[in-house]
C-alpha positions as CSV (number, residue, x, y, z in Angstrom):
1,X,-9.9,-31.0,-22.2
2,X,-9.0,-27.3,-23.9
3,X,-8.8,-24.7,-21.4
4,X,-11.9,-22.4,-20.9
5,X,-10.8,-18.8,-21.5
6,X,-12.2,-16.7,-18.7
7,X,-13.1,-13.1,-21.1
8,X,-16.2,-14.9,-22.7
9,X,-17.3,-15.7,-18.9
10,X,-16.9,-12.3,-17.9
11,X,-18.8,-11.1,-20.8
12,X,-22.0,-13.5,-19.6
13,X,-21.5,-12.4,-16.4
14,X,-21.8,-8.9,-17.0
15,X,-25.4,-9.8,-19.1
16,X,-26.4,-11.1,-16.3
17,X,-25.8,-8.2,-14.2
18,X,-27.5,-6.6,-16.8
19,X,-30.7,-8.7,-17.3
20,X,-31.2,-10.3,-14.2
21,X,-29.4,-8.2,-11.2
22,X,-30.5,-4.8,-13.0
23,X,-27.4,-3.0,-11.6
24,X,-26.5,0.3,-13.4
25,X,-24.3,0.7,-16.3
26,X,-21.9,2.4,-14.1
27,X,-21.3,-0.5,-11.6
28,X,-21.1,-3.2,-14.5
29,X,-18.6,-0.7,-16.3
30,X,-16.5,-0.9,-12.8
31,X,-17.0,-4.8,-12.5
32,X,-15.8,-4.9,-16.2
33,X,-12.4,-3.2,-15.5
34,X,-11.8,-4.9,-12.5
35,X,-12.4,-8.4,-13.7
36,X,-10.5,-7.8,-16.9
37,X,-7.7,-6.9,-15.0
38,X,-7.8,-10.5,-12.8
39,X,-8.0,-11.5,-16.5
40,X,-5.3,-10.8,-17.7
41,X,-3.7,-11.6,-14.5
42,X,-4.9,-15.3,-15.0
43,X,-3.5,-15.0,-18.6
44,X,-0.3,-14.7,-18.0
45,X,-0.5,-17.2,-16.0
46,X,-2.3,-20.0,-17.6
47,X,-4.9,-20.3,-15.4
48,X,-8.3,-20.9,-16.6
49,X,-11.3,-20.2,-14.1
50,X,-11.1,-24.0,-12.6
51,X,-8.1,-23.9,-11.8
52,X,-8.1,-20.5,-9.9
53,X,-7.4,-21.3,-6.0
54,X,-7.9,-18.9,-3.1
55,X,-4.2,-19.4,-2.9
56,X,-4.2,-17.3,-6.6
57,X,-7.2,-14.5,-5.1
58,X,-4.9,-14.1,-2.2
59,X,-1.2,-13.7,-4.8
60,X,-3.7,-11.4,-6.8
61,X,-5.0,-9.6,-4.0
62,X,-0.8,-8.7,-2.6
63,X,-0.1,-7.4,-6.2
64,X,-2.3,-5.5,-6.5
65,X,-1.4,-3.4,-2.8
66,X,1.9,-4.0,-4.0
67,X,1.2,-2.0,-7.3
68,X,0.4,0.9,-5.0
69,X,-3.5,0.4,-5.3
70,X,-5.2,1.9,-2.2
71,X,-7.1,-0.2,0.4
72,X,-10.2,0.8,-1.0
73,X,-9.7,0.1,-4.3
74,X,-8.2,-3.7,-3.5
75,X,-11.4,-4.0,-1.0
76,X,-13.8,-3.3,-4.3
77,X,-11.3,-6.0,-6.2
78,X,-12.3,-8.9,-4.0
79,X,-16.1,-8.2,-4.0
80,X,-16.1,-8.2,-7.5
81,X,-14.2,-11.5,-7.8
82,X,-16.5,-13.1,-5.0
83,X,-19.6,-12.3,-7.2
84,X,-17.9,-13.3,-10.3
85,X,-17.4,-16.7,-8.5
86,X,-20.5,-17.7,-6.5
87,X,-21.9,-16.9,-10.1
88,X,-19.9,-19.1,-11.9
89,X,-20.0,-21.8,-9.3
90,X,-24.0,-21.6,-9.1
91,X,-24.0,-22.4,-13.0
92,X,-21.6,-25.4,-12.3
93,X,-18.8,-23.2,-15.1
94,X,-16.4,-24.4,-12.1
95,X,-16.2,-27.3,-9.0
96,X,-15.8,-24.7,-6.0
97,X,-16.0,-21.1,-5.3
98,X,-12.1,-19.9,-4.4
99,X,-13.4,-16.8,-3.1
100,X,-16.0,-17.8,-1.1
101,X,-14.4,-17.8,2.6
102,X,-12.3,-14.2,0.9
103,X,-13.2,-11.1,3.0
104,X,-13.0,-7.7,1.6
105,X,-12.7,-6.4,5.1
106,X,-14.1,-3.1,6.5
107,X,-14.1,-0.5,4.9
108,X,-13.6,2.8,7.1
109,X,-16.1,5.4,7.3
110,X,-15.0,8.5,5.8
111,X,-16.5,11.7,6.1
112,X,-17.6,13.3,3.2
113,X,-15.9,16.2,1.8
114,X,-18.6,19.7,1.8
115,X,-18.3,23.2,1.1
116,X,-19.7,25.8,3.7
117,X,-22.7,27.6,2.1
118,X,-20.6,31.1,1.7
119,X,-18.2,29.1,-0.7
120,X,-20.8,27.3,-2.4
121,X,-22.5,30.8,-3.2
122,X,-19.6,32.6,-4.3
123,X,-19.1,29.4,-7.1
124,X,-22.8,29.7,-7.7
125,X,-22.8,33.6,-8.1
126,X,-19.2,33.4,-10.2
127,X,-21.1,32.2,-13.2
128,X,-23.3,35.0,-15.1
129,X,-25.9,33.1,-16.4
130,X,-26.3,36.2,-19.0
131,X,-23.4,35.0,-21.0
132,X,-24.9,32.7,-23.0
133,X,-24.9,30.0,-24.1
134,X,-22.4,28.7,-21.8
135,X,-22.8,30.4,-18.7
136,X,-26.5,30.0,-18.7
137,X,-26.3,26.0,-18.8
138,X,-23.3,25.9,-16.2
139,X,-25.1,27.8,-13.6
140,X,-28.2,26.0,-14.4
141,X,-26.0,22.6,-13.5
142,X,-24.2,23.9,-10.7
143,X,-27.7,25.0,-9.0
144,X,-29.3,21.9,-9.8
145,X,-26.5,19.6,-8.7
146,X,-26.4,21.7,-5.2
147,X,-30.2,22.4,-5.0
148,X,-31.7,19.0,-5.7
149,X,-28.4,16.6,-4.1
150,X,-28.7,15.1,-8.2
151,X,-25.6,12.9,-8.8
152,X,-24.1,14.0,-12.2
153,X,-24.8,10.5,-14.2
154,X,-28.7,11.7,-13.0
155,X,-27.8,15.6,-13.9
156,X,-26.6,14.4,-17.8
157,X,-29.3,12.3,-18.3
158,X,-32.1,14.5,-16.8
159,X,-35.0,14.9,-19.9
160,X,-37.9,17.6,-19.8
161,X,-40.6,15.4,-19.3
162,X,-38.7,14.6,-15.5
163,X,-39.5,18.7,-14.9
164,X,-42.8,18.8,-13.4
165,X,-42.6,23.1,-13.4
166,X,-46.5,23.0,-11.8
167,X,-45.1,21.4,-8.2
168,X,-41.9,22.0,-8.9
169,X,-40.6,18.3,-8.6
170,X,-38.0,16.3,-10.5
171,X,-38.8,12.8,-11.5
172,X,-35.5,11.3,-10.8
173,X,-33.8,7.7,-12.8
174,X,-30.9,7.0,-9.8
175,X,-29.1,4.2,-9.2
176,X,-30.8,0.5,-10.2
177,X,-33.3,2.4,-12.1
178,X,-35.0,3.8,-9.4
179,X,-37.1,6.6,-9.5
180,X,-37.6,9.7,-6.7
181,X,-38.9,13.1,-6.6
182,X,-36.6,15.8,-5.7
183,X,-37.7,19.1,-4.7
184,X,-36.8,21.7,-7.7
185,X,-36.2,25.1,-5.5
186,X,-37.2,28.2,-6.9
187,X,-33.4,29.1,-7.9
188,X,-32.8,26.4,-9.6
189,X,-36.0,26.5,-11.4
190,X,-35.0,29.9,-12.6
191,X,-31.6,29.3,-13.6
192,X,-32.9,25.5,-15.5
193,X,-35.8,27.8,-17.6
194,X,-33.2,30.8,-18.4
195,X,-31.0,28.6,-19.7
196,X,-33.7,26.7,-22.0
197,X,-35.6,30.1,-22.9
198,X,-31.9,31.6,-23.5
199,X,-29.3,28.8,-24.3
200,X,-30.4,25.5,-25.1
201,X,-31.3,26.4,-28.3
202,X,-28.1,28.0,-29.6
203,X,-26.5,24.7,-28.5
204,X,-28.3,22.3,-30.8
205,X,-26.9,21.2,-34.0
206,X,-28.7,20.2,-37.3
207,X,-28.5,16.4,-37.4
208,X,-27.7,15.4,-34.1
209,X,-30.5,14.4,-32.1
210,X,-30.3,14.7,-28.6
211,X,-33.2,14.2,-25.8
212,X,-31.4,15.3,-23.0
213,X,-31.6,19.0,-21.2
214,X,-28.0,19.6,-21.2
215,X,-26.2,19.6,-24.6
216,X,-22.5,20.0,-25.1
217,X,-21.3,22.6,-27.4
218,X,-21.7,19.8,-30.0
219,X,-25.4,19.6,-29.2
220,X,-24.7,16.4,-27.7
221,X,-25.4,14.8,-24.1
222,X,-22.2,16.0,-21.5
223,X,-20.1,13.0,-19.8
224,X,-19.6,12.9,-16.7
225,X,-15.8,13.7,-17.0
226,X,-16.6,16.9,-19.5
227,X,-19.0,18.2,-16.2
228,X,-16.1,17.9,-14.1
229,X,-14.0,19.9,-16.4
230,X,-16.8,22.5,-16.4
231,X,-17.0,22.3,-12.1
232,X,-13.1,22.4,-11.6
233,X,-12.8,25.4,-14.3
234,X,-15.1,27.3,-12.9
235,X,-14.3,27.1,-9.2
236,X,-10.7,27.9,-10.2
237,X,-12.3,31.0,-12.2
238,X,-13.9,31.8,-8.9
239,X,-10.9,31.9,-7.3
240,X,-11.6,28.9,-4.6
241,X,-9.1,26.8,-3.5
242,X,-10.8,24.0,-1.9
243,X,-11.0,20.6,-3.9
244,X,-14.7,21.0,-5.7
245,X,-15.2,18.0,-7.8
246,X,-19.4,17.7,-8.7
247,X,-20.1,14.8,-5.6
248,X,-19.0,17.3,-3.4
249,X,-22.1,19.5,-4.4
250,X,-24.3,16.7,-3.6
251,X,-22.4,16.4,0.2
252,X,-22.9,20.0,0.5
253,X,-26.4,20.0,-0.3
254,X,-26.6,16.7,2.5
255,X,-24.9,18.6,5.3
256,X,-27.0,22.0,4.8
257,X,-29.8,20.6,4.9
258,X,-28.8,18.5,8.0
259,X,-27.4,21.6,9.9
260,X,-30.6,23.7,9.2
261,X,-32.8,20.8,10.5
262,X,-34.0,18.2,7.9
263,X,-35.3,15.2,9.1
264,X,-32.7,12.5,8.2
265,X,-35.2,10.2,6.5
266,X,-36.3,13.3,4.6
267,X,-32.8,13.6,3.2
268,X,-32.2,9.9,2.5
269,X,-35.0,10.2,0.3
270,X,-34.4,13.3,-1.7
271,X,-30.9,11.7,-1.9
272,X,-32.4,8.4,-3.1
273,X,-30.0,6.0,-0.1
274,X,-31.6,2.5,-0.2
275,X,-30.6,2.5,3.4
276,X,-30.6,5.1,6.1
277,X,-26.7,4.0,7.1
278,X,-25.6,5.6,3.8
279,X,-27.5,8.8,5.0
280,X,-26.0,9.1,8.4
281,X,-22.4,9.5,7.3
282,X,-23.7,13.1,6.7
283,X,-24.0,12.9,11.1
284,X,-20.7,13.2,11.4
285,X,-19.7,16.2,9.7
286,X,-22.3,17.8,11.7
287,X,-20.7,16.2,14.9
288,X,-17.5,17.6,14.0
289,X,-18.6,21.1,13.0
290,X,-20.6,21.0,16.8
291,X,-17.1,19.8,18.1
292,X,-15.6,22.7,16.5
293,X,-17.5,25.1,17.3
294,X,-17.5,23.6,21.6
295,X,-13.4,24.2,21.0
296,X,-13.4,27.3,19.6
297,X,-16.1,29.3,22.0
298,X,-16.3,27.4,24.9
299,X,-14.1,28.0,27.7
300,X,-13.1,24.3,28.6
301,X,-13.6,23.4,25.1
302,X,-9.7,24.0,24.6
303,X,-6.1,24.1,26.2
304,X,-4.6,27.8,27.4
305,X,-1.1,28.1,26.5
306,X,-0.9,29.7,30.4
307,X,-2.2,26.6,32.0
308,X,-4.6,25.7,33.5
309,X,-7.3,28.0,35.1
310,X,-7.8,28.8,38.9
């Protein structure tokens, strides 16, 4: 019996993903790079999905850590190759699932990384939306990404229909094609209709057809990496040195919003969370700024170098 090569069953797999589990182009695109890399792994070793044993997931599972990949990263790994197996195992492609008693394990809470409002302004205010065309659509981003929480896969493919300017709303495509409204605050606003009165226009190009509200200098729709390139630039021009990467914007926005007293299920929705325990990770950096702020004011809230007090 030839050996069944396990690309073509990664490729139904992802159309499946696709058509039936409706998961986002950006999770199948991370599934894809993850399974072709056990791919390949298999390839080198002859082994066709059948003969993959949770002896091979766990030999897989130690390269990769030894090949310096972080915890994280190797956790993702194994929850990709436990749905690529229960799949494959439900449409009887293979006897058993190998990974099915494989544990990703836990995956620590991390607090997300924010800017305090007075460094989020002085990026904001850096840009002159006067210098057109360019400055005009980065501060119009940089506001909506901090004034509406977007996530920049939602920013770049943000159309004018999604504007409502009348209640000043944005009709929101998120993750699993899911749609919200997000409050569209009066700066943004501004800064989104100066920079289609003023800018848009000089950025379109004869030919190229583009629906989208922010064009690249080639009148086409900005990646995701090229609006990083625009965010790190210009916080460097600013003269910032904390790490400001666009999801950090979105965190910001979060923890503001928390610390001036949104309700949490408010902010879960405006962020578009399918569950409120994604949400409450934005708790904690408002426990730790309270824990600060006990340590550096209150007069037990940390140690005198003269010992302790009478």
């Amino acid at each position: 019996m030839p050996r069944v090569s396990i690309g073509p069953l990664i490729e139904r797999f992802l159309l499946y993903l696709a058509a039936e589990r409706r998961l986002s182009p950006n999770y199948r695109q991370s599934i894809r790079r993850s399974l072709t890399r056990f791919g390949l792994w298999c390839d080198e070793r002859g082994l066709s999905p059948a003969a993959v044993t949770p002896g091979c997931i766990t030999e897989y599972r130690l390269g990769l850590r030894r090949d310096g990949l972080a915890d994280s990263s190797c956790r993702v790994a194994v929850v990709h190759l436990r749905l690529f197996f229960r799949y494959l195992a439900q449409r009887h492609q293979i006897a058993s699932d190998p990974a099915a008693l494989m544990r990703a394990g836990r995956t620590p809470q991390l607090i997300p990384e924010t800017l305090s409002p007075e460094v989020v302004q002085k990026l904001l205010e850096s840009i002159d939306p006067r210098d057109v065309p360019y400055g005009a659509r980065d501060r119009a981003m940089l506001e909506m990404l901090y004034g509406s929480g977007l996530r920049v896969s939602e920013l770049v493919n943000l159309r004018a229909e999604q504007v409502d300017w009348d209640e000043g709303f944005l009709r929101v495509v998120g993750k699993g094609s899911k749609t919200r409204l997000v409050p569209l605050g009066e700066v943004a606003a501004q800064a989104l209709r100066r920079y289609l009165d003023s800018a848009r226009g000089k950025l379109r190009r004869d030919g190229v057809k583009a629906e989208v509200l922010f064009l690249s200098r080639r009148g086409t729709r900005l990646t995701r990496e090229r609006v990083r390139q625009i965010i790190v630039s210009r916080a460097r021009a600013a003269g910032i040195s904390e790490h400001v990467f666009p999801h950090i914007l979105r965190h910001s926005f979060a923890t503001h919003l928390l610390e001036n007293g949104a309700d949490l299920r408010v902010i879960q929705d405006m962020l578009g969370h399918a569950n409120l325990a994604t949400t409450q990770v934005y708790t904690h950096v408002e426990q730790k700024r309270l824990q600060q702020l006990h340590r550096q004011f209150h007069p037990r809230g940390r140690h005198h170098e003269e010992g302790p007090q009478p």
